[in-house]
N, CA and C of each residue as an Amber inpcrd file, in Angstrom:
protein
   369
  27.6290000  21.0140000 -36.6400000  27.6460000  20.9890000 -35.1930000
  26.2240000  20.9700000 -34.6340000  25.2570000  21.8890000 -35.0260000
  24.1170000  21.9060000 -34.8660000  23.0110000  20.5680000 -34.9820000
  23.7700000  19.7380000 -35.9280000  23.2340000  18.6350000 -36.4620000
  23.5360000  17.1740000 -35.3950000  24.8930000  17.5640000 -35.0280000
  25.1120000  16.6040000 -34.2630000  24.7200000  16.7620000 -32.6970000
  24.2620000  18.1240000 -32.0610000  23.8330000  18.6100000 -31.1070000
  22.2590000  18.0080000 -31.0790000  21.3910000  18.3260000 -32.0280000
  20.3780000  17.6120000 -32.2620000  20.2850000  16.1790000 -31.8540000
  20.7650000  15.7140000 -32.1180000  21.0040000  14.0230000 -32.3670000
  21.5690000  13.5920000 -30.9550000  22.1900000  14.0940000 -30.5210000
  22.4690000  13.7310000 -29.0580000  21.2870000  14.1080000 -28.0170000
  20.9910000  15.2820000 -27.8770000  19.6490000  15.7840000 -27.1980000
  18.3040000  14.5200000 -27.4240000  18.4910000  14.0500000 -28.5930000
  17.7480000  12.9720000 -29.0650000  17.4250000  12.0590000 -28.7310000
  18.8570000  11.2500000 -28.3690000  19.4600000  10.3520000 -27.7660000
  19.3210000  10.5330000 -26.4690000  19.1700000  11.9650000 -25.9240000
  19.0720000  11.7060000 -24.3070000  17.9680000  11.1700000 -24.2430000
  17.4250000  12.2830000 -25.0130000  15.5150000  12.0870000 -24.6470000
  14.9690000  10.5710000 -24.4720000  14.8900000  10.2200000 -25.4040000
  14.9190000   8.5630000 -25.6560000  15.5580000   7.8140000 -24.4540000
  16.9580000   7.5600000 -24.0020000  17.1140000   7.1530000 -22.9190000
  16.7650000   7.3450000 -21.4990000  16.2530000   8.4040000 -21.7160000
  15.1880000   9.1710000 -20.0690000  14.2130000   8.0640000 -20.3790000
  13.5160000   8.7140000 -21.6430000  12.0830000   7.5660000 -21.5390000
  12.0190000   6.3820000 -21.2470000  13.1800000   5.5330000 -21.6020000
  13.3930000   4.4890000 -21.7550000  13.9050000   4.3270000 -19.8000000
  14.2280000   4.6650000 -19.3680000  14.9260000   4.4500000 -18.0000000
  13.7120000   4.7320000 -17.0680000  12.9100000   5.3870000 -17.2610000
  11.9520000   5.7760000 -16.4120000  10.7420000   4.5980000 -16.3840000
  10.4770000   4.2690000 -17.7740000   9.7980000   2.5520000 -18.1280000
  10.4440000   1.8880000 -17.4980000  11.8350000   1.3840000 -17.2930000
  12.4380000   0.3610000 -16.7400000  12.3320000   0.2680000 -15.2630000
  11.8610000   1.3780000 -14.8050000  11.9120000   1.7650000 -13.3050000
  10.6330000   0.9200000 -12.7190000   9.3400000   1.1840000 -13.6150000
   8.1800000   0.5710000 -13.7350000   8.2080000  -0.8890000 -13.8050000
   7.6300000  -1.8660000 -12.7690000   7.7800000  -3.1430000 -12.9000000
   6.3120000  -4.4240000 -12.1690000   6.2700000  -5.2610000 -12.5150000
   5.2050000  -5.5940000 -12.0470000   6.3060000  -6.8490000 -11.4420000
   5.8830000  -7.2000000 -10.0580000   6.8120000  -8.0560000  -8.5680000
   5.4140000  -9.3000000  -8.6390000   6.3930000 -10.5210000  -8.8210000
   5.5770000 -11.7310000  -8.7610000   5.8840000 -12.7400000  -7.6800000
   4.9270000 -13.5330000  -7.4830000   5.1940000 -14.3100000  -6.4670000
   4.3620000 -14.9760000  -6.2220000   4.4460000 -16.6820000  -5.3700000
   3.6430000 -17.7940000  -5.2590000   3.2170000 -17.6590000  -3.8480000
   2.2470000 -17.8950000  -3.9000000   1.7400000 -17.9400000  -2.5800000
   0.3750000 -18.8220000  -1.8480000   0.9680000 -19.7920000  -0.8780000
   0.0160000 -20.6050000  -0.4880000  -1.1200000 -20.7190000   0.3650000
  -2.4920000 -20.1800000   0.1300000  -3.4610000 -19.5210000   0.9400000
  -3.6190000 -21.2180000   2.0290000  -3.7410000 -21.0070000   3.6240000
  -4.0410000 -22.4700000   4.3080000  -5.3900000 -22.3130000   4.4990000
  -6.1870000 -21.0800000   3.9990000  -7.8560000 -20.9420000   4.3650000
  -8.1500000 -20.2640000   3.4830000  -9.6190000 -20.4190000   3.3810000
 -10.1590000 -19.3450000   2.8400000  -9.7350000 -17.8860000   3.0830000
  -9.3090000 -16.7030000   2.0260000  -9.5120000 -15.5110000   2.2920000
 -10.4580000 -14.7720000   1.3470000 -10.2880000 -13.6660000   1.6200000
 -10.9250000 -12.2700000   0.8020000 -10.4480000 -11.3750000   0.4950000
 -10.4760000 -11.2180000  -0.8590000  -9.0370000  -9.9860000  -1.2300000
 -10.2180000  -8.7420000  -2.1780000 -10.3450000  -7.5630000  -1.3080000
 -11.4960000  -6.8280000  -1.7200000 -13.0420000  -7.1590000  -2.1550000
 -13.0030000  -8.1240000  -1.1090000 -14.4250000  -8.6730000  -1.5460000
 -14.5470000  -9.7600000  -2.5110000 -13.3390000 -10.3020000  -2.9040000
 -13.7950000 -11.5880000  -3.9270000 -13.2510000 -12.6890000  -3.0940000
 -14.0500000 -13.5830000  -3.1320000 -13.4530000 -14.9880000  -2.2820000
 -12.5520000 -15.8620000  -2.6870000 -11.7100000 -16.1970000  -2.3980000
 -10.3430000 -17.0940000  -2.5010000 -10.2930000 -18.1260000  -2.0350000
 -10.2990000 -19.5530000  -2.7590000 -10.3310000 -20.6350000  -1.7920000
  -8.5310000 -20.7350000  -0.8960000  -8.7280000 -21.7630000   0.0690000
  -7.3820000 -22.2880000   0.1000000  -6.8580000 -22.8660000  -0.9080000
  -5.4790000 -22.7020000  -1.2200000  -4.5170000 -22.9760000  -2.2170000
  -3.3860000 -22.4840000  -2.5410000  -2.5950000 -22.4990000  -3.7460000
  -1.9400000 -22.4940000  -4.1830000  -2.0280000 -21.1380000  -5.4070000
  -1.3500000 -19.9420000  -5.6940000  -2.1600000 -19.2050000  -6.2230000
  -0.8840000 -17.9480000  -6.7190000  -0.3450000 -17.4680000  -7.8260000
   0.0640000 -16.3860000  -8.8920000  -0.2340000 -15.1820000  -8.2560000
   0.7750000 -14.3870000  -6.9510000   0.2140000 -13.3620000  -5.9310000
   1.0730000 -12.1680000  -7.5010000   0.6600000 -10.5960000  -7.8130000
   1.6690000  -9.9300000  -8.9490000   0.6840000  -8.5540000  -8.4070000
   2.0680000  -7.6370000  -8.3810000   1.7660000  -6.1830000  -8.3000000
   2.4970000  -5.3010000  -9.4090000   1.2500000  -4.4650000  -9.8360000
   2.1210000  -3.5600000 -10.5060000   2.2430000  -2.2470000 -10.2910000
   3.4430000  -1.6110000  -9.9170000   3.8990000  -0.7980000  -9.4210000
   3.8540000   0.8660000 -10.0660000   2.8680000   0.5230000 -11.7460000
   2.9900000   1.8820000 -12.5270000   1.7310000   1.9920000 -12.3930000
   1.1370000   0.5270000 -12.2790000  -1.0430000   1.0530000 -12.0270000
  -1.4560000   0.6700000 -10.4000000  -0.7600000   0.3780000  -9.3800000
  -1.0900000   0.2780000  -8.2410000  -1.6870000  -1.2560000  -8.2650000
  -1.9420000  -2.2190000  -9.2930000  -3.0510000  -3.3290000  -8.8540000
  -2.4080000  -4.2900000  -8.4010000  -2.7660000  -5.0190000  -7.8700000
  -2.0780000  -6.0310000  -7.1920000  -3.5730000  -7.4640000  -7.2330000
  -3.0860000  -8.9100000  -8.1490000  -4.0180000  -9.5640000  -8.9230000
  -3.2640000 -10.6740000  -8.0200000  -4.5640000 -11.7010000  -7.6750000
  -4.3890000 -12.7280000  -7.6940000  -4.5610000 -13.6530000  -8.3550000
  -4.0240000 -14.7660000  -9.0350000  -3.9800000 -15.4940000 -10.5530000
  -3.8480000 -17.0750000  -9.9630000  -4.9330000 -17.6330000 -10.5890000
  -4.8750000 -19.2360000 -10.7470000  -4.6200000 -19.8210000 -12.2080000
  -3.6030000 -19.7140000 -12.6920000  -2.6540000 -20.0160000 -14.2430000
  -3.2510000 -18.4840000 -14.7670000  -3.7380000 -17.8890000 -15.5790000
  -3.9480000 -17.0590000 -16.3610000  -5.2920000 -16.0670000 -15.8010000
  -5.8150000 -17.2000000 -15.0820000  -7.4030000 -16.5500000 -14.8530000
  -7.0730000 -15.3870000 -13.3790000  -7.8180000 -14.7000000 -13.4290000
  -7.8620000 -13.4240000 -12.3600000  -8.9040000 -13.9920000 -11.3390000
  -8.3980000 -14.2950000 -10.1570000  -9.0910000 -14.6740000  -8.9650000
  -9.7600000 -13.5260000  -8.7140000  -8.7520000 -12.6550000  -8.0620000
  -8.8450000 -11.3350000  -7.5690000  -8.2430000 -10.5150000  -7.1550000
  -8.7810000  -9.0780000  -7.6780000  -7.9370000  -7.7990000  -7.6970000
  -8.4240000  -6.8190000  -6.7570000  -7.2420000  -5.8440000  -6.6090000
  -7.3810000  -4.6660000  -5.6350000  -6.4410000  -3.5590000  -5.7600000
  -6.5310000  -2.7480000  -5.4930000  -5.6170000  -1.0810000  -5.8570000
  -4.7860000  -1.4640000  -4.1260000  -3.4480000  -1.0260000  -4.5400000
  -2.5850000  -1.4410000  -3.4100000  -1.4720000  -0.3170000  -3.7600000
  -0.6700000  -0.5240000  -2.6640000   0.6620000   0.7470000  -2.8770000
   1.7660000  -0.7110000  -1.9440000   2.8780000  -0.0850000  -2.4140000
   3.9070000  -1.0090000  -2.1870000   4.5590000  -0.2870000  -1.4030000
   5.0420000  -0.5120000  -0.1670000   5.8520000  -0.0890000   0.7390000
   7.1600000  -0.5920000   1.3480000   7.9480000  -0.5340000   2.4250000
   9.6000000  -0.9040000   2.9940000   8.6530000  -2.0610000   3.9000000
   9.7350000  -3.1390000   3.8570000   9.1290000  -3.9560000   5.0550000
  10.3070000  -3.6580000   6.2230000   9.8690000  -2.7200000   7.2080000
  10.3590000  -3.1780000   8.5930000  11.2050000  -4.0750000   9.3930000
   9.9050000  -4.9990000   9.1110000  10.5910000  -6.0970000  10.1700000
  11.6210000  -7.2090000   9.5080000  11.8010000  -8.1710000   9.7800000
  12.2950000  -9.3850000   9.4420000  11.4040000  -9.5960000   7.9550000
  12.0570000 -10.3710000   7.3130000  10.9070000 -11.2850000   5.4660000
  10.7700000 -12.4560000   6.3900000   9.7090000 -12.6050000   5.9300000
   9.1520000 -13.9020000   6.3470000   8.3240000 -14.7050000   5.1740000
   8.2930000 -13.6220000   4.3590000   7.5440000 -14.7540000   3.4510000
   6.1130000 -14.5800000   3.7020000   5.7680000 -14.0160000   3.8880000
   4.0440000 -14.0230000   4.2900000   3.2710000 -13.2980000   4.0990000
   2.0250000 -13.3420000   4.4720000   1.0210000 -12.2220000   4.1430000
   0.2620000 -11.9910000   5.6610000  -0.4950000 -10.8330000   5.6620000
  -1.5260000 -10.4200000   6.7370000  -2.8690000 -10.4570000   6.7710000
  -3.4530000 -11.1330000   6.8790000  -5.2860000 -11.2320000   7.2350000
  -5.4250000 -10.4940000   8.5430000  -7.0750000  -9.9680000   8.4030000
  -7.4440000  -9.3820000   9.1960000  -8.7280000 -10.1470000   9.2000000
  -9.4400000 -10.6670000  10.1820000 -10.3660000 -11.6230000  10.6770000
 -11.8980000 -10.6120000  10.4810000 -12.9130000 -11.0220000   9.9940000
 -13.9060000 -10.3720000   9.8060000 -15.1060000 -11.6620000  10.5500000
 -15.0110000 -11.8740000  11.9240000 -16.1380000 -12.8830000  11.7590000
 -15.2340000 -14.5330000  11.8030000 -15.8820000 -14.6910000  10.7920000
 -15.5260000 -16.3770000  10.3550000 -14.6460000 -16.1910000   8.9190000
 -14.9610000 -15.3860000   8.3290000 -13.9430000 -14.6470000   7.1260000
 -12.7650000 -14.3230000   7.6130000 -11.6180000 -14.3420000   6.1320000
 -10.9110000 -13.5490000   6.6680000 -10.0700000 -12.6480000   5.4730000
  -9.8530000 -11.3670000   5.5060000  -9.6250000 -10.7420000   4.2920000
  -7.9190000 -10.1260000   4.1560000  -7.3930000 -10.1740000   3.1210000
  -6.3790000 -10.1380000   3.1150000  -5.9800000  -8.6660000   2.9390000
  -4.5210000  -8.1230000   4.2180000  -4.3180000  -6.6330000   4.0840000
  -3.1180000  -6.2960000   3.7990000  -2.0690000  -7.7520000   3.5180000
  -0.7640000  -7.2390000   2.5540000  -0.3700000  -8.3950000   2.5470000
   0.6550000  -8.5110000   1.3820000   1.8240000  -9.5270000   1.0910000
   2.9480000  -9.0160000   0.7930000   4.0610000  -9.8130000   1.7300000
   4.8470000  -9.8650000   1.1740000   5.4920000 -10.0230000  -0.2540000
   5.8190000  -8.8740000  -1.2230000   5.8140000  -9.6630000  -2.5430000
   7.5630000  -9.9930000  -2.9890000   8.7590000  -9.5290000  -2.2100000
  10.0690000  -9.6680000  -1.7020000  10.6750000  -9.0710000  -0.5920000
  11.8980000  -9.4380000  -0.6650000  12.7750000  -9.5740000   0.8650000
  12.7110000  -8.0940000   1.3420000  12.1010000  -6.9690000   0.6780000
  12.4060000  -5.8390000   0.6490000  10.7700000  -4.6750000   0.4380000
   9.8280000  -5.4000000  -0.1940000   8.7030000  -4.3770000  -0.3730000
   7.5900000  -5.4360000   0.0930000   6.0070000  -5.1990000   0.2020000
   5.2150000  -5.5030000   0.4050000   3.9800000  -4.8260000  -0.1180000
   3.0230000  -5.5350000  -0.4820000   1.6890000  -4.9950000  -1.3840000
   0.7610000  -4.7200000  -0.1440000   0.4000000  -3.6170000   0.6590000
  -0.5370000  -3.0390000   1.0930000  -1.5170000  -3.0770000   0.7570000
  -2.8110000  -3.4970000   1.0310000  -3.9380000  -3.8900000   0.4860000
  -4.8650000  -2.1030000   1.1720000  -4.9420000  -2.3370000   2.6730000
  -5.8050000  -1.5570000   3.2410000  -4.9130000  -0.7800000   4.1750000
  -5.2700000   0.3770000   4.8220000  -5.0270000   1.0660000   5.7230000
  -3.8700000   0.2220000   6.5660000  -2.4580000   0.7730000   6.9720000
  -2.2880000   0.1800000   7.9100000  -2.5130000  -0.0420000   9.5850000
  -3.6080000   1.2000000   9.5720000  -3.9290000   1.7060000  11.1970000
  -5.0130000   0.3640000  11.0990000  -5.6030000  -0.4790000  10.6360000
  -6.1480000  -2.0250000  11.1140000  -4.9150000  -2.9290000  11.9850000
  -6.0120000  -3.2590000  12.5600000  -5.0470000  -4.2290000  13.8710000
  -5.4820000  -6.0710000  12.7180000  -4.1000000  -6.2870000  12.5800000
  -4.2090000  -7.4170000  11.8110000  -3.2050000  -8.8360000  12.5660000
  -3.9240000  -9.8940000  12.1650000  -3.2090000 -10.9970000  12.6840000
  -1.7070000 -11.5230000  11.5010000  -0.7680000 -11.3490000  11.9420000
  -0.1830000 -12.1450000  10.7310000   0.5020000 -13.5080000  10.7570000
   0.2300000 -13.8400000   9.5330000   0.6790000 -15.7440000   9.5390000
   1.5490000 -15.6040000   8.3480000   2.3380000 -16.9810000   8.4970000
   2.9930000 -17.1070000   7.3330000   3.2290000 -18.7270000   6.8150000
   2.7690000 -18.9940000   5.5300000   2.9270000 -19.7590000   4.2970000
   3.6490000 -21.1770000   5.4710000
């Protein structure tokens, strides 16, 4: 009895671990820049571009096939309003730097503070 008590406790353990990894996920998505932006200081041309957050290390990477455009520490939050598909720039000048994306119908990658007054466009 003892033996088989073991072995189940075992079995939980293992499936906790295992469920709590699964919870952990990195959210992908395409996304078409119409200008130049800035995503923590690295420059982004206009294009076409691999938007991915991951939700167990906070980063959130922008990717042109494999290569790392550019990265930033982000937190993922509820979207509010309507999906639209889009992201938020905030105008610096003639720059303009990016302060979230949409990454589905349901969360969004927070780049910066949301108390910035930001313009938003969409794709």
């Amino acid at each position: 009895m003892k033996h088989l008590l073991n072995r189940a406790f075992i079995l939980l353990a293992i499936s906790a671990m295992t469920s709590v990894s699964a919870l952990a996920m990195t959210t992908n998505r395409q996304v078409t820049f119409s200008r130049d932006v800035t995503v923590n200081g690295a420059p982004v041309k206009a294009g076409t571009y691999k938007a991915t957050f991951d939700d167990k290390t906070g980063e959130f990477k922008i990717l042109r096939g494999k290569k790392v455009v550019a990265n930033a520490m982000a937190r993922l939050e509820k979207i509010t309003g309507p999906f639209r598909g889009g992201y938020s720039l905030m105008a610096h000048g003639e720059s303009h730097a990016l302060v979230s994306m949409n990454m589905d119908k349901t969360h969004q990658a927070v780049i910066v503070d949301e108390g910035v007054s930001m313009k938003v466009l969409t794709p």
